[in-house]
Every structure is written in structure tokens, then in C-alpha cells.
C-alpha atoms as an extended CHARMM CRD file, in Angstrom:
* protein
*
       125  EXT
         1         1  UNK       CA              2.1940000000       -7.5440000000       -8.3950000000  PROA      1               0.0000000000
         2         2  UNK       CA              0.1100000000       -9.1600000000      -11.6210000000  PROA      2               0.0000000000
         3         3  UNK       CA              2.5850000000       -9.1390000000      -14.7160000000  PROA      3               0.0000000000
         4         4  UNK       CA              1.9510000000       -8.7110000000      -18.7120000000  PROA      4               0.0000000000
         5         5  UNK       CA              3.1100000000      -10.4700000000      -21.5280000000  PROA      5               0.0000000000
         6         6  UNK       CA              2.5330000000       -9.2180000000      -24.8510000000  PROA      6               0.0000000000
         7         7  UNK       CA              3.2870000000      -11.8160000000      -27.5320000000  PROA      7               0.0000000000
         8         8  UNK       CA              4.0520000000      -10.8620000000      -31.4120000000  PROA      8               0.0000000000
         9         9  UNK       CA              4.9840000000       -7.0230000000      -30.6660000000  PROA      9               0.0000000000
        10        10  UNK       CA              5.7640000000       -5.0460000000      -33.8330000000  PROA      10              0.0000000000
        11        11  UNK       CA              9.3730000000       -4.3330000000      -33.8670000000  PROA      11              0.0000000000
        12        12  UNK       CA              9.1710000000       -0.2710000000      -34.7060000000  PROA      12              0.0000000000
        13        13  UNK       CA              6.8670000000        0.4060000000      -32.0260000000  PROA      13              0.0000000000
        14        14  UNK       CA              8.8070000000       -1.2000000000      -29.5820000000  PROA      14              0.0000000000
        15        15  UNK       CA             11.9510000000        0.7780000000      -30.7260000000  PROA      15              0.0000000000
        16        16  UNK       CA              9.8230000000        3.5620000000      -30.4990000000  PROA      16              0.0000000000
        17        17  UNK       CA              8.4280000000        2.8000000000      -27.0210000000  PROA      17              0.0000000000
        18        18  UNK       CA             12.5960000000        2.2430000000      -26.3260000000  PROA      18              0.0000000000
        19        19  UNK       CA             13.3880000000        5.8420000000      -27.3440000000  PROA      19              0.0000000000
        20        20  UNK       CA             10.8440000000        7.7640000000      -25.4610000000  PROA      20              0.0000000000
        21        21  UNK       CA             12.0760000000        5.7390000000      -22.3230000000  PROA      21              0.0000000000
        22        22  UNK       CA             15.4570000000        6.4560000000      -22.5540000000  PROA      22              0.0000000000
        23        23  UNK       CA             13.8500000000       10.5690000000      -23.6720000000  PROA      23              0.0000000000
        24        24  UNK       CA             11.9510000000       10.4620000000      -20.0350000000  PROA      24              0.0000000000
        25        25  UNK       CA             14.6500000000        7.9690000000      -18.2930000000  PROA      25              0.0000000000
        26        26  UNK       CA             12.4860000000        5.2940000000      -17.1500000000  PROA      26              0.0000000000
        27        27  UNK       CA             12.4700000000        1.7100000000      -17.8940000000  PROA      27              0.0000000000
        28        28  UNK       CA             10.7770000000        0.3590000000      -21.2010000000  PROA      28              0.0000000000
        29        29  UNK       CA              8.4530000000       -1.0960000000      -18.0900000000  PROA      29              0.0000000000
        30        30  UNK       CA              7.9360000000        2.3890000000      -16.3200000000  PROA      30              0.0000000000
        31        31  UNK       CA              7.7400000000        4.1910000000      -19.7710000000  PROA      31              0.0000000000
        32        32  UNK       CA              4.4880000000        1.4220000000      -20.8170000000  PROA      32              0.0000000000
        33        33  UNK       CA              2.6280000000        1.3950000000      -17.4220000000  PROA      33              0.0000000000
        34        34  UNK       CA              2.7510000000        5.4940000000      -17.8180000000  PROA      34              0.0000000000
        35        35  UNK       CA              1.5570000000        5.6070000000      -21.0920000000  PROA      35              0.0000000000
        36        36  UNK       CA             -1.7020000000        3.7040000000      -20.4800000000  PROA      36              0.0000000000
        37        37  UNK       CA             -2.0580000000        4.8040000000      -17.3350000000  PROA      37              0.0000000000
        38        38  UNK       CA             -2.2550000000        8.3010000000      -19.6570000000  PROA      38              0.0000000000
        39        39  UNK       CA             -4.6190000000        6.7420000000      -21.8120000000  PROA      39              0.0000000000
        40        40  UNK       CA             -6.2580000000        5.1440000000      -19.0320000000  PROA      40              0.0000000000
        41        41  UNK       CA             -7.7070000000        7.7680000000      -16.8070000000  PROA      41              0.0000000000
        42        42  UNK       CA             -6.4980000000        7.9850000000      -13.2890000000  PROA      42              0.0000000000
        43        43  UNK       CA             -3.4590000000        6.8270000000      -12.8600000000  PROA      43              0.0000000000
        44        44  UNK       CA             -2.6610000000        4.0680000000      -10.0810000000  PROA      44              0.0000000000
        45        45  UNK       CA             -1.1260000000        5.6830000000       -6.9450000000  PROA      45              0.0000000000
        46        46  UNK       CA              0.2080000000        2.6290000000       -5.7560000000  PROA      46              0.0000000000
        47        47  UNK       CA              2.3850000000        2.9110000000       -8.8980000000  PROA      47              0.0000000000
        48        48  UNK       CA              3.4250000000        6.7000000000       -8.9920000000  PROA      48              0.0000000000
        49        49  UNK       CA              4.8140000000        5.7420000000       -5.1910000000  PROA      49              0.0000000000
        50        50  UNK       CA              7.0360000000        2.6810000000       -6.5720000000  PROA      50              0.0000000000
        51        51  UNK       CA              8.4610000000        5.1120000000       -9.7730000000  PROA      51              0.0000000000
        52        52  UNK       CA              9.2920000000        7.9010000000       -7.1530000000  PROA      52              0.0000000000
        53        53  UNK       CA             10.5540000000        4.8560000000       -4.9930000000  PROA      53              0.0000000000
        54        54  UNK       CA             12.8640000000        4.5280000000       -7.5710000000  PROA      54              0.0000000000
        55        55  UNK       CA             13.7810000000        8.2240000000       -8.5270000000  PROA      55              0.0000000000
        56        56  UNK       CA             17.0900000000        8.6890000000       -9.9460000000  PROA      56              0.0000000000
        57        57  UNK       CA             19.0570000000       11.7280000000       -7.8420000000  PROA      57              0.0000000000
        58        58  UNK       CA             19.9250000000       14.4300000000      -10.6920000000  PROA      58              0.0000000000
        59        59  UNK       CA             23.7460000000       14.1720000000       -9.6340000000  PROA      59              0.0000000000
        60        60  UNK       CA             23.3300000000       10.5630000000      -10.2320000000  PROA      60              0.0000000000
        61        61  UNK       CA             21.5420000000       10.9530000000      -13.2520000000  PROA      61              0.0000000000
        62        62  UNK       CA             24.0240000000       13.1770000000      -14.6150000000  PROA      62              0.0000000000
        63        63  UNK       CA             26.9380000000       10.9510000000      -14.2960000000  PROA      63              0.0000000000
        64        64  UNK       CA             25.2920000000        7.8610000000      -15.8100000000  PROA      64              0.0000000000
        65        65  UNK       CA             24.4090000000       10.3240000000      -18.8620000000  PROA      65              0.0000000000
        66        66  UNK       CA             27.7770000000       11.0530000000      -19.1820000000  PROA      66              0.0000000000
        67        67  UNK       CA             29.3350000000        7.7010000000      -19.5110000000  PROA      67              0.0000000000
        68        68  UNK       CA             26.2160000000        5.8360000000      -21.3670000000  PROA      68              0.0000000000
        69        69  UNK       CA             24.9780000000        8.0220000000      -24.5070000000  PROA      69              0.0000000000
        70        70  UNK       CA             22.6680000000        5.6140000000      -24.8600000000  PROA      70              0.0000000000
        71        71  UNK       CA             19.0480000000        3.9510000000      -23.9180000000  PROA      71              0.0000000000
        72        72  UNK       CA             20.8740000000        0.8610000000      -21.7740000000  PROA      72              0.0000000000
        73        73  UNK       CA             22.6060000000        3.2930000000      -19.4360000000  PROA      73              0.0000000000
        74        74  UNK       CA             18.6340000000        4.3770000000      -18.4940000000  PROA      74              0.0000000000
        75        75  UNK       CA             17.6820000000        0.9590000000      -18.2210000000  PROA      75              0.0000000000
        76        76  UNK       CA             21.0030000000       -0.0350000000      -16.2310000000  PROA      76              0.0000000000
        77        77  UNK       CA             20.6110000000        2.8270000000      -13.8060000000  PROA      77              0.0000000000
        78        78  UNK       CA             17.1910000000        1.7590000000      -13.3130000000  PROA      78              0.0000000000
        79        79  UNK       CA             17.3380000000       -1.7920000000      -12.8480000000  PROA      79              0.0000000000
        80        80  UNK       CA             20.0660000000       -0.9390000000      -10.7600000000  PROA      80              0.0000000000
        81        81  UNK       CA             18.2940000000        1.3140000000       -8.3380000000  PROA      81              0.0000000000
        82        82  UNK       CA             15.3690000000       -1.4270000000       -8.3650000000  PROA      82              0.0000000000
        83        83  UNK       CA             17.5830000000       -4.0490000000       -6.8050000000  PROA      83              0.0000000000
        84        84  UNK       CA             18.8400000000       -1.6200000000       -4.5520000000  PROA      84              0.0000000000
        85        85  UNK       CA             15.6690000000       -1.4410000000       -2.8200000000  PROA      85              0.0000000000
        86        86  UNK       CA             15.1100000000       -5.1480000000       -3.5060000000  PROA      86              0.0000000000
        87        87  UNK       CA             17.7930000000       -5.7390000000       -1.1740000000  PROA      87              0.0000000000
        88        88  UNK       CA             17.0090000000       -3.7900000000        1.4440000000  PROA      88              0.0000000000
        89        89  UNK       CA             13.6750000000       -5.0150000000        1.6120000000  PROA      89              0.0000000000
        90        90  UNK       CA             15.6150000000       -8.4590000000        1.8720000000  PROA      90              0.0000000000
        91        91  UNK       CA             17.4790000000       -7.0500000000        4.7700000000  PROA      91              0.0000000000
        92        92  UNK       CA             14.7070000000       -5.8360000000        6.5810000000  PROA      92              0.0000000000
        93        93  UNK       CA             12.6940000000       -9.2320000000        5.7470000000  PROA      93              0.0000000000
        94        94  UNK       CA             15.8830000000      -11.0370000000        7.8400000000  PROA      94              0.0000000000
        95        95  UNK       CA             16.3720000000       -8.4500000000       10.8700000000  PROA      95              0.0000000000
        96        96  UNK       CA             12.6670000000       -8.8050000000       11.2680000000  PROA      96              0.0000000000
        97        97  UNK       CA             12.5490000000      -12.6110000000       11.1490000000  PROA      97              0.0000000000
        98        98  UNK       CA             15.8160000000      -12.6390000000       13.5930000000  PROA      98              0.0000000000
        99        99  UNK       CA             14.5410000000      -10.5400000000       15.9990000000  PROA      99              0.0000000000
       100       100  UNK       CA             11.2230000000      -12.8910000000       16.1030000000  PROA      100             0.0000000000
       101       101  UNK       CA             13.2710000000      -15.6200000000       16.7120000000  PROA      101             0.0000000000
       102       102  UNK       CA             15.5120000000      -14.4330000000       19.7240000000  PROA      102             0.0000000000
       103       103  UNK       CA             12.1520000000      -13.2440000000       21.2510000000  PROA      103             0.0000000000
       104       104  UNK       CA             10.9780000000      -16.7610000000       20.1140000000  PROA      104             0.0000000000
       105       105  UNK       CA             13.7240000000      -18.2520000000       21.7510000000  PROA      105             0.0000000000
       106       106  UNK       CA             13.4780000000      -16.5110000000       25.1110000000  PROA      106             0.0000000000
       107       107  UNK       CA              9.9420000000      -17.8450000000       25.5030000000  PROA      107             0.0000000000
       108       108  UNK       CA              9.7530000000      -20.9650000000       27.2380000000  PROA      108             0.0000000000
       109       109  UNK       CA              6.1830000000      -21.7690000000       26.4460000000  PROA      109             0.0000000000
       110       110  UNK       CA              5.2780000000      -24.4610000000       23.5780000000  PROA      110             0.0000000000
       111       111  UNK       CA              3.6600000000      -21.5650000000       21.6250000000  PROA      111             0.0000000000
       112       112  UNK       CA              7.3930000000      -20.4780000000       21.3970000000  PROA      112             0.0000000000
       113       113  UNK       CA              8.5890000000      -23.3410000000       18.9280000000  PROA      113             0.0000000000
       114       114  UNK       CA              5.6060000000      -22.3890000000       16.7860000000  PROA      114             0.0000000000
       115       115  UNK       CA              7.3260000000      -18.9540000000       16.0520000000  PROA      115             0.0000000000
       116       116  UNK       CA             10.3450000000      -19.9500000000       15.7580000000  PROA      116             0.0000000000
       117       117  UNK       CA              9.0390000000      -22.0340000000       12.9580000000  PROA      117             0.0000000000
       118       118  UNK       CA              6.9000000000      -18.8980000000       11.5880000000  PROA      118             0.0000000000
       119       119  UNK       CA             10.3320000000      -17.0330000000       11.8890000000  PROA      119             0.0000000000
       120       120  UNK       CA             12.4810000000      -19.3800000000        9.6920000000  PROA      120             0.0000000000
       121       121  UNK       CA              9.8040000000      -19.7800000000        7.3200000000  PROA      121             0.0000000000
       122       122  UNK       CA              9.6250000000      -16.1420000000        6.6880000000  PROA      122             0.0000000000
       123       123  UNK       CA             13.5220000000      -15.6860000000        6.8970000000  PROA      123             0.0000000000
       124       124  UNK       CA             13.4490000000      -18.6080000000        3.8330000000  PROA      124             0.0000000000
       125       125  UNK       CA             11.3270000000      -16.8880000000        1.7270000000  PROA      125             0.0000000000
């Protein structure tokens, strides 16, 4: 996914942009792409799937409102539930890659060493 760097960012809108995050509990990140997607036009689907992807549970939402009064519980809980499914991509990456190489394996042809080199190459990255 193509990243954004803005350089020189005025302090007070950024606090700003920090606020209504934490207001909406997204990420500073989330809370950005929405706004000019808003401004925009039509928004991106591809990104409304990745923020409901990462929808907070009220229950869970609830509790992490109750210990952190603040903006960095929002942006803890969501990092947190990012990595979450970070790592179980991660998983799913290496059961895929194993099974390829035990099927690899029980091939006896020469195409066979082939995936099993496709296999550990993917199960590297």
C-alpha cells in the first residue's frame, strides 16, 4: 500500500487532527485518510474494508476508555488490533508455505525441488 509523508506540518492542526481521532476513535492515520476521502468524493472501498477490518468491539472499546482518558489509549487499541491481524496474516503466510512444502516434498519429480524453493522463499518473506 503507497504511503505519505507530509513534511513541515503546522503543529495546531495536527493537535487538532489528534483530537477528532481520539473524538471518532481511529488512528491519526484512519482519522486523515477519512477526512480527504470526505473531501475527496467517493471514498476508496478497499479502505472502508481494512477500517472495519480493524473495528474495535464496543465491550472492548469500553474498557480501553475506561483505563486511558486519553487520545494514546485510541491509538494503542488501534495499533494494537492492527498487529493482531498482522500476525495472523503471518500465520497463515507460514501454514500455507508448510503445507506447499510437505506436498513439495512428497513429489519425487525435479519440478518438486523448484517448490520447495518457491515455498521457503515465501515462508522468508
Amino acid at each position: 500500500m503507497p504511503s505519505l509523508v507530509i513534511k513541515d506540518f503546522p503543529e495546531s492542526l495536527h493537535g487538532r487532527l489528534r483530537a477528532e481521532a481520539a473524538q471518532h476513535h481511529r488512528s491519526l492515520t484512519r482519522q486523515v485518510i477519512y477526512l480527504l476521502e470526505t473531501v475527496c468524493g467517493q471514498p476508496n472501498p478497499a479502505a472502508n474494508t481494512a477500517e472495519t477490518h480493524y473495528a474495535v468491539p464496543a465491550e472492548v472499546q469500553a474498557l480501553f476508555d475506561a483505563a486511558f482518558h486519553d487520545q494514546d489509549g485510541n491509538a494503542l487499541l488501534a495499533r494494537l488490533m492492527r498487529e493482531a491481524a498482522e500476525q495472523e496474516l503471518q500465520r497463515q503466510r507460514r501454514r500455507a508455505a508448510v503445507a506447499a512444502i510437505k506436498q513439495a516434498r512428497a513429489e519425487t519429480t525435479p519440478q518438486s525441488a523448484e517448490a520447495i524453493q518457491t515455498a521457503l522463499a515465501e515462508l522468508r518473506r
